[in-house]
N, C-alpha and C positions, 0 to 999 in steps of 0.2 A: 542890390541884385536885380537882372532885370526882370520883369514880367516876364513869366510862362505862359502863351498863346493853347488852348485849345486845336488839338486838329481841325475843327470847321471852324475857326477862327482865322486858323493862316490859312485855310485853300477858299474860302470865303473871300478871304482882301488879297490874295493872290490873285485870285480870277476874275475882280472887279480893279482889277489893277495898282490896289496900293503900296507906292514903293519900301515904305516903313514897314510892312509883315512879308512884301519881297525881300528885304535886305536881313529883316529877322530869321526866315526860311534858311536863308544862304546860310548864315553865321551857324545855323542849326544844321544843315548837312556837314559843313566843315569840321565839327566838335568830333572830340574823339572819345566823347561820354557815353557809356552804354544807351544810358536814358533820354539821353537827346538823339543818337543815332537811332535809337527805337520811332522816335516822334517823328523823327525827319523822314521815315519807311513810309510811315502812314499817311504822310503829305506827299509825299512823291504818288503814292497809291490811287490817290483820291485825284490829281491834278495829270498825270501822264496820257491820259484819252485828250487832253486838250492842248497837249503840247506836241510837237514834230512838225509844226505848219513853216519851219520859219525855213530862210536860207542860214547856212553856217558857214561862217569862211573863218578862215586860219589864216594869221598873220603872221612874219619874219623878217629879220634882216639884222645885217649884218651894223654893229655900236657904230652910232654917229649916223645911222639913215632916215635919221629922224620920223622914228615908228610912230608916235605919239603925235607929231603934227598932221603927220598924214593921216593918220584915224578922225584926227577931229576933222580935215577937210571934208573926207568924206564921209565923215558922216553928218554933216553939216549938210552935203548935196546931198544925200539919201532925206536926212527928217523934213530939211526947207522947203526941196524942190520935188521931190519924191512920195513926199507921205508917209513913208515908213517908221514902225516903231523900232528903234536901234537898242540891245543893249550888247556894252561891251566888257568883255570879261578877261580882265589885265594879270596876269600873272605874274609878279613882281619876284625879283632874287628876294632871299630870306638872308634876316639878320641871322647870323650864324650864333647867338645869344640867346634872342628872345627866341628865335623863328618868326618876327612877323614881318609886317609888308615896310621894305625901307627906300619904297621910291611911290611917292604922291601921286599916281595918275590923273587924279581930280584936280590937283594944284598944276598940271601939263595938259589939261582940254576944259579950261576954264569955259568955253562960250558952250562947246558940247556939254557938258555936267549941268550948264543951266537950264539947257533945252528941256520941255516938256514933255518931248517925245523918248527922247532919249534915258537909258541908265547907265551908269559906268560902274564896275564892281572891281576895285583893285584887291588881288588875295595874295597871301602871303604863299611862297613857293613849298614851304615846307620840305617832308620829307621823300616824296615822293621824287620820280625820276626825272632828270632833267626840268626840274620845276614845274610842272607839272601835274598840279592838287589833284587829289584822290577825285575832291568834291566839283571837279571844275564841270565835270559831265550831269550831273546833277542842279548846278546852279543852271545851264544851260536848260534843262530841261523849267525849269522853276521860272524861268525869265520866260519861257515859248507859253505857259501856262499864262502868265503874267498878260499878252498881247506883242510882244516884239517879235516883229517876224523875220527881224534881220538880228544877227549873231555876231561879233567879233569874236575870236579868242586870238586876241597878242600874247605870241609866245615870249621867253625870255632873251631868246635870242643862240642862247649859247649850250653845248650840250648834245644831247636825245632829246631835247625837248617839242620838238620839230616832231618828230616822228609821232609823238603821241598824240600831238595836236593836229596831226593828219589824219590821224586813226579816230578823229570826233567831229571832223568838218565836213561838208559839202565840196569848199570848192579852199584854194591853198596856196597863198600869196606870199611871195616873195619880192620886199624891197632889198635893192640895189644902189649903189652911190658910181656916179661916173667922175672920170678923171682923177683916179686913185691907183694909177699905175694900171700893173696887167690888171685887165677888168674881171677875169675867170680869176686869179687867185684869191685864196684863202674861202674860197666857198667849197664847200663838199659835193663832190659828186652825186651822193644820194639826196642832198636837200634840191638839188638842180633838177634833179629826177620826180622829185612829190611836187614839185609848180606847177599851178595850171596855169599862171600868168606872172609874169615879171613884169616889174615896176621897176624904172631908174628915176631916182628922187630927184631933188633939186635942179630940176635944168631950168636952170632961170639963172639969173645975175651973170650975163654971158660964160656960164655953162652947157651952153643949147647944142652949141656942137660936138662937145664931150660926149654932152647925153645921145645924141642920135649916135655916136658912133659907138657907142657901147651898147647901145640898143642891138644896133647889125651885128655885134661880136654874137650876144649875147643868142638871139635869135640863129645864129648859123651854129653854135655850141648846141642848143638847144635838138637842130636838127640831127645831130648826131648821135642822142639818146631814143631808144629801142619805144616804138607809142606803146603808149598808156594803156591798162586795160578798158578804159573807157573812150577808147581812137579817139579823144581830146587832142590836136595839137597845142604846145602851152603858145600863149602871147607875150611879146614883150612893148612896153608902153612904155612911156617921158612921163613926166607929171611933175608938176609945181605945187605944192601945198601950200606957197606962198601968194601966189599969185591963182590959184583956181585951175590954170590950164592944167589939161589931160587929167585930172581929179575924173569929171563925169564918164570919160572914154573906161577908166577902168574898172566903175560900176555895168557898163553897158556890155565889158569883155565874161565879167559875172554870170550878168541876165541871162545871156548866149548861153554860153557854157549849162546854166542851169535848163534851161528848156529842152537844147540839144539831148540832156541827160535822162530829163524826164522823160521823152519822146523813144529812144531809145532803150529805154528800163535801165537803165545802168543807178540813175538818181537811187531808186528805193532798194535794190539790191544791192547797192553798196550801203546802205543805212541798214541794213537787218544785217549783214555783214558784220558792222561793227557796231550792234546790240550785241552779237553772238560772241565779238571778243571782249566787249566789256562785262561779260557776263563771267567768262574767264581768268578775265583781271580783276572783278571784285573778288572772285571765290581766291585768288593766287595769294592777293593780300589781306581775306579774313585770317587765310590757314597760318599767315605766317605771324600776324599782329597776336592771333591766339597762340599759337606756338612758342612765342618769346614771354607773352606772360606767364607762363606756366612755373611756379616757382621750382618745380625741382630744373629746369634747362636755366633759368636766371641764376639758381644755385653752382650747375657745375659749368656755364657758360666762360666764365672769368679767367680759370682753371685751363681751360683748355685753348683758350684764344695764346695763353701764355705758351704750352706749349706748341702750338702751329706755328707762331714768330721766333721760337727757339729752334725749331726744327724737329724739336722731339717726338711729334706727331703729324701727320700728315690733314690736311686737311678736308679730304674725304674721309678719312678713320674719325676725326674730331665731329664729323658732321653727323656719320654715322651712329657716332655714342648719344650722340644728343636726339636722334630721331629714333632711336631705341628706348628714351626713356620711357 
């Protein structure tokens, strides 16, 4: 069994930076044990005056856009060339069995994961929506305690998951692949809509002209969605993860975007914004994690789910019986 940390034991090595009672902290807001959920309040409590320094950027795209090479490029030019302390927080599909993480992030950013500057936290998607940890807003906060003052959150790609991981970021990136036919299909209109910036991957291995010409699609599509509440126009950029180029250009399209925000108050009003709905969304999934424990609803739950798929009862009446109990 492991070791129990003390509260001034993890906000102690959390806030002189060590990653072994960081990665403990995480494992500890993720548990869905009263008494480690208890622990993990008290760490968050003690550490959140020192956390919110950081940039948060949300990451997407569409399978095969190679998310995972391009995080380690850039984040490679962020800790090398930049200074910055990187952690990135991978939100992997779940084994539909165990529920845990069944894609290696660490074993896909081998030279990043070495780096000293850097953390990579791969978590398992669980049961939340669109993959999307309960606890991924909280590890975030846990890492900005930590000293990182730059944020990934790679979504899983597929889903809502997008949207939620919009609702925890600063700024909300979207990779792209060119020369895969029509270059707008199979993306959705509202993930087009949450970009503050598009990336078309691989233009390298004479794919260069693919990519500028999807770049121009993508940027005149672009122009036809209603601006943002933060009058952000998005950008669309090339980049090579293989080769370096357009890597640093899309750090720099970031930096913009972030100054512009701060300058304009948009930056901290959208962040108290969306303390106010995670505030929401914790209270939405205490009431409902408490409401299914309850043994008399576990009792007549079974019961009436049989009648809902028979039709014998309706499923607002079914729901009703149960929030009467």
């Amino acid at each position: 069994m492991a070791k129990r940390f003390s509260v001034s034991e993890y906000t102690d090595g959390i806030l002189s930076g060590n990653r072994v009672l960081l990665s403990r902290a995480i494992t500890l807001v993720e548990s869905t044990l009263p008494s480690d959920q208890q622990l993990a309040q008290q760490v968050l409590d003690v550490v959140l005056p020192h956390a919110g320094r950081s940039v948060r950027v949300g990451i997407t795209g569409v399978p095969g856009v190679g998310k995972s090479t391009f995080i380690e490029a850039l984040g490679l030019h962020l800790v090398q060339e930049k200074g910055h302390r990187l952690a990135v927080l991978a939100v992997d599909p779940s084994s539909q069995r165990s529920g845990g993480s069944i894609l290696g992030d660490k074993t896909r950013m081998n030279l990043l994961a070495a780096h000293t500057s850097a953390y990579i936290r791969p978590s398992p998607a669980g049961r939340s929506l669109g993959g999307v940890t309960q606890s991924t807003r909280e590890a975030m906060v846990l890492c900005e305690a930590a000293g990182h003052d730059v944020i990934f959150v790679e979504t899983v790609g597929v889903g809502q998951s997008e949207t939620a991981v919009h609702g925890m970021v600063d700024f909300f990136l979207l990779l792209m692949l060119a020369g895969a036919g029509d270059e707008l299909q199979g993306i959705k209109k509202g993930i087009m809509e949450m970009a503050d910036a598009v990336t078309i991957t691989k233009a390298d291995a004479g794919n260069e002209q693919a990519a500028r010409r999807a770049r121009a699609e993508y940027q005149n599509a672009l122009h036809l969605f209603p601006l943002a509440p933060s009058q952000w126009s998005p950008v669309v950029t090339t980049s090579s993860a293989l080769t370096g180029q357009g890597v640093p250009e899309v750090w720099e399209v970031v930096h913009r975007y972030v100054q512009q925000m701060q300058e304009n108050g948009y930056f901290q009003r959208r962040r108290q914004e969306q303390n106010l709905h995670w505030l929401h969304e914790t209270i939405r999934e205490a009431l409902e994690a408490r409401f299914y424990a309850r043994p008399e609803v576990a009792q007549r739950l079974a019961g009436l789910k049989e009648q809902v798929m028979d039709g014998r009862k309706s499923a607002f009446g079914a729901a009703e019986e149960l929030l009467g109990l």
